[in-house]
N, C-alpha and C positions, 0 to 999 in steps of 0.2 A: 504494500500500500504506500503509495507517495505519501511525503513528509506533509505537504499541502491540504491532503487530506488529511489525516491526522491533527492538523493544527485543527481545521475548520468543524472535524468531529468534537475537540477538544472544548473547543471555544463555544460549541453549540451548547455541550453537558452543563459548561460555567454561564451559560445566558440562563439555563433554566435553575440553578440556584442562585440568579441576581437577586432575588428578593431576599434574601436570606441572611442574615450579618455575614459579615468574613470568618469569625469563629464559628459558624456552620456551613457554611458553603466551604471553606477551602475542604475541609474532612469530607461534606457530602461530596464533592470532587473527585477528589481521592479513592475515595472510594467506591465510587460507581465505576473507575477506569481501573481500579485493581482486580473487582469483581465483572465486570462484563467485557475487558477487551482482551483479548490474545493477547498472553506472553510474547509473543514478536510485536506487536503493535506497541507491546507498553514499552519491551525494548527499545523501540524506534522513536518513540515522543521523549523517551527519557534523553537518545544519545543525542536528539536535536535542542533539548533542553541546554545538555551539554555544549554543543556548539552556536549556544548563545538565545537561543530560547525564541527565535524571531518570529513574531506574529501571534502570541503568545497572547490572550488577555489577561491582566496582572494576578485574578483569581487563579487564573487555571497553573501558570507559572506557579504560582506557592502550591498549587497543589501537586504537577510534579514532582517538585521540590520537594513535598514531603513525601512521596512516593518513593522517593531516589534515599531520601533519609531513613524509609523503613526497610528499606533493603537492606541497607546498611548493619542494623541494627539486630544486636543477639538474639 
């Protein structure tokens, strides 16, 4: 799947938690793209995050973000 799409799926999930504060949207985020998109997809939004995260709405970036952080994590 192109990166292009991926943003624009990305950005679609963060329009529909825009009503929501940023301490429940960035998690409701997160968590809808941990649970519903393919392991290669989330690979692929992560490594573009990585290369700078371009087109990105600021929600959807921290949620990323925090997706990239729980990888991380024990």
């Amino acid at each position: 799947m192109s990166p292009d799409r991926l943003i624009y799926m990305a950005n679609q999930i963060g329009k529909f938690f825009e009503s929501q504060r940023p301490d429940k949207a960035v998690p409701g985020i997160a968590e809808h793209i941990r649970k519903f998109w393919d392991p290669r997809m989330r690979t692929a939004i992560l490594a573009h995050l990585d290369a700078g995260g371009s087109g990105l709405d600021p929600q959807v970036r921290d949620a990323v973000a925090a997706l990239r952080a729980a990888r991380t994590q024990p």
